[in-house]
GUVO-862590 format. One record per residue (C-alpha): residue in three letters; residue number from 1; x, y, z. Coordinates in pm, whole numbers, always signed. Layout:
REM residues N
<ALA,NUM,<X,Y,Z>> ...
END
This chain:
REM residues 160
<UNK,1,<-20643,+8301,-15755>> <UNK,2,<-20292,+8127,-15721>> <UNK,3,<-20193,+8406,-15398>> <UNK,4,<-20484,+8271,-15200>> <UNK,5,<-20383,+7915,-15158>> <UNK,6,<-20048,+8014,-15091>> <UNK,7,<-20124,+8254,-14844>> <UNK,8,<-20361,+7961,-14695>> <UNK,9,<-20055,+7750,-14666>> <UNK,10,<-19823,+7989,-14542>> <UNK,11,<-20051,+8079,-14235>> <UNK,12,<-20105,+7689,-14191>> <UNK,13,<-19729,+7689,-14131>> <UNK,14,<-19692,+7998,-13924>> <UNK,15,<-19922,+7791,-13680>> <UNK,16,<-19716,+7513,-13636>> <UNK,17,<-19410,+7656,-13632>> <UNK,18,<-19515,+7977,-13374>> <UNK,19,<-19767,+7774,-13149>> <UNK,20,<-19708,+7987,-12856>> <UNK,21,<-19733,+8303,-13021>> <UNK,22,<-19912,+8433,-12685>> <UNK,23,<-19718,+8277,-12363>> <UNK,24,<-19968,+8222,-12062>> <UNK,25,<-20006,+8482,-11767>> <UNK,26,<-19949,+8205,-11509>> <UNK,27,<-19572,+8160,-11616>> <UNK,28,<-19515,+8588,-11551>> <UNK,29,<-19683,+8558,-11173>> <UNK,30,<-19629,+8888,-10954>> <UNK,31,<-19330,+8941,-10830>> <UNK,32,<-19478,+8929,-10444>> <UNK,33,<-19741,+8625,-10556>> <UNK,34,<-19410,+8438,-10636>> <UNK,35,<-19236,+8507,-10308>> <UNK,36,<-19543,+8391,-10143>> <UNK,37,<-19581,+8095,-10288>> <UNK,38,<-19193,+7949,-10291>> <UNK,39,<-19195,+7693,-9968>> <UNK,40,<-18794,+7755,-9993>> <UNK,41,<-18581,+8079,-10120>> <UNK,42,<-18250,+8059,-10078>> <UNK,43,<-17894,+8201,-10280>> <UNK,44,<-17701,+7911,-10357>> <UNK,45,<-17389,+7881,-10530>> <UNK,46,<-17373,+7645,-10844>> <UNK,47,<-17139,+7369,-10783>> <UNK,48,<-16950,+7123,-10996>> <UNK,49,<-17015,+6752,-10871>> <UNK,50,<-16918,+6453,-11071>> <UNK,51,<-17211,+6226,-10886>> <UNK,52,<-17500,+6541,-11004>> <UNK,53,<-17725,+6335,-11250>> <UNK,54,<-17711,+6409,-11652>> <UNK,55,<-17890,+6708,-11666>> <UNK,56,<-17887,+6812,-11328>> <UNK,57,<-17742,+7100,-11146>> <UNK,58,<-17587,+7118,-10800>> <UNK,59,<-17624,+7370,-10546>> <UNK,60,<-17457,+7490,-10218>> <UNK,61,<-17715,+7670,-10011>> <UNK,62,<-17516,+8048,-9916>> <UNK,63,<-17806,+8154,-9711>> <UNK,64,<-18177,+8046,-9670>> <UNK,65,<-18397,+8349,-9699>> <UNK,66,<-18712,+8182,-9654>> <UNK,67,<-18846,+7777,-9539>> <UNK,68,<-18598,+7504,-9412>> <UNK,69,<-18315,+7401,-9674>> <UNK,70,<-18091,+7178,-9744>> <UNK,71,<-17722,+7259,-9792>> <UNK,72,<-17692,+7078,-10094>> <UNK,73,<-17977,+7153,-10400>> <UNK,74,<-18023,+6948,-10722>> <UNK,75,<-18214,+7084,-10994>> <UNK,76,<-18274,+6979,-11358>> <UNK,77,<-18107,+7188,-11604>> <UNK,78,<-17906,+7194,-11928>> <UNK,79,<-17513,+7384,-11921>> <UNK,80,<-17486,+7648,-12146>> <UNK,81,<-17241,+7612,-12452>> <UNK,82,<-16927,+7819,-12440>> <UNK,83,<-17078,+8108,-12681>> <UNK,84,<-17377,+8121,-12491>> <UNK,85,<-17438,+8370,-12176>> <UNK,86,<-17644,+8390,-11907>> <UNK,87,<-17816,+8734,-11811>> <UNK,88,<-17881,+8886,-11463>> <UNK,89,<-18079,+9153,-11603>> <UNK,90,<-17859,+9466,-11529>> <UNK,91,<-17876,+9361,-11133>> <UNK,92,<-18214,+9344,-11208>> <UNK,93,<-18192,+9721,-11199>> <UNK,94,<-18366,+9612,-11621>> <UNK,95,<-18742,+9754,-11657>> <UNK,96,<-18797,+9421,-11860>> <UNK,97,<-18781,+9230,-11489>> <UNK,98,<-19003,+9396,-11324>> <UNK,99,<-19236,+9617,-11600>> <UNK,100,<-19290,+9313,-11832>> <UNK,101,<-19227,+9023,-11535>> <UNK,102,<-18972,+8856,-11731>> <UNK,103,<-18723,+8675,-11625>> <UNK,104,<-18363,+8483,-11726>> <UNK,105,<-18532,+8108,-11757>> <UNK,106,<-18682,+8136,-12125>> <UNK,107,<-18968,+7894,-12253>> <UNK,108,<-19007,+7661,-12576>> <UNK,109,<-19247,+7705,-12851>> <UNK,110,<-19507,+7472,-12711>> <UNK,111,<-19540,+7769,-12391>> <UNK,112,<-19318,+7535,-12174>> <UNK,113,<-19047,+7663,-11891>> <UNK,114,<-18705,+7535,-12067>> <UNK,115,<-18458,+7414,-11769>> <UNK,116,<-18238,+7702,-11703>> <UNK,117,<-17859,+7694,-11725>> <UNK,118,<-17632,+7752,-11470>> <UNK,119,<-17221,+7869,-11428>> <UNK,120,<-17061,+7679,-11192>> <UNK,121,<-16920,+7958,-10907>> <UNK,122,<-17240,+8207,-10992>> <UNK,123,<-17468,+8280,-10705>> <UNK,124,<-17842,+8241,-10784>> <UNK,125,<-18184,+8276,-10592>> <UNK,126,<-18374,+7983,-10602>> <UNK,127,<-18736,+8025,-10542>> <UNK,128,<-18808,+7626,-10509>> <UNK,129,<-19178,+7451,-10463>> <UNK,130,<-19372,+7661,-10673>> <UNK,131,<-19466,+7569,-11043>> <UNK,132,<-19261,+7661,-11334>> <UNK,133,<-19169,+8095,-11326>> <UNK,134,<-18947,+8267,-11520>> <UNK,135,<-18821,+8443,-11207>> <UNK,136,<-18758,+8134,-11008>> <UNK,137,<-18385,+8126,-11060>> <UNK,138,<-18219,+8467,-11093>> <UNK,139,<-17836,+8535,-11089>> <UNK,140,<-17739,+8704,-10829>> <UNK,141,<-17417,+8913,-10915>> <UNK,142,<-17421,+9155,-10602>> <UNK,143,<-17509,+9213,-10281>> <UNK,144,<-17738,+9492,-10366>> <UNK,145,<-17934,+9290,-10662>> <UNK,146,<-18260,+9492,-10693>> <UNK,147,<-18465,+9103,-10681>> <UNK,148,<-18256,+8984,-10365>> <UNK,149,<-18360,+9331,-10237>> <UNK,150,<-18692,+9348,-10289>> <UNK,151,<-18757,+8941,-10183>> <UNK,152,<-18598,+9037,-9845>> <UNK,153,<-18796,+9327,-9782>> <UNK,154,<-19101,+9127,-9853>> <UNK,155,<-18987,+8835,-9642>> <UNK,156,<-18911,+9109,-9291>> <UNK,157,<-19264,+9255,-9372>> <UNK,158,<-19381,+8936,-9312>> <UNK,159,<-19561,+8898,-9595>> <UNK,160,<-19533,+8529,-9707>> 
END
């Protein structure tokens, strides 16, 4: 009798501490959807700048792949501490990226889009006016990234 309000309590808990055991589809959109819905893609450079607002992250616009942008970007983010890492997925050359549509922005327990981090001097694609992806910001660590690939390819086929 005693293991059956424990186990009662112990699944109570699991709930509240694991409430996004199942993350929602809309936050692992196709690879193409994505592309087709981003108003702006560009590779950008993260930049240090001492007037960037607490918590935000500066950009230099390298080249705009897709809509008008601005040279300079600003978006919200948090910097990683010195043992942590950022991840650009092998290239994106990783399965994970485009098998499982994961990508380097993570989400909380509540099934939200964490802001991403950023290295000052690292090149990222910026997929900008579409709601919260994992994809959206992707480190770019060479010329022949599999994800800057592919999102120019789509882009020339015209299919935006």
């Amino acid at each position: 009798m005693r293991k059956l309000p424990v186990a009662f309590i112990l699944g109570c808990f699991s709930c509240v501490a694991l409430p996004c055991s199942i993350t929602p589809m809309n936050l692992y959109r196709d690879h193409a959807t994505l592309i087709s819905e981003a108003s702006v893609i560009v590779l950008a450079e993260a930049i240090a700048s001492r007037e960037a607002p607490l918590n935000s992250c500066q950009f230099r616009t390298v080249r705009t792949l897709k809509g008008p942008a601005p040279d300079e970007i600003s978006i919200s983010c948090w910097s990683p501490r010195p043992v942590e890492s950022t991840t650009d997925l092998s290239a994106h050359n990783d399965p994970a990226f485009w098998q499982g549509r994961m990508g380097r922005v993570t989400f909380s327990t509540t099934c939200q889009i964490m802001p991403p981090t950023f290295i000052v001097g690292h090149k990222y694609l910026l997929l900008l006016g579409v709601k919260p992806d994992t994809k959206q910001f992707e480190e770019i660590v060479e010329p022949n990234d599999e994800w800057l690939l592919f999102v120019e390819k789509h882009l020339q086929r015209g299919e935006q």
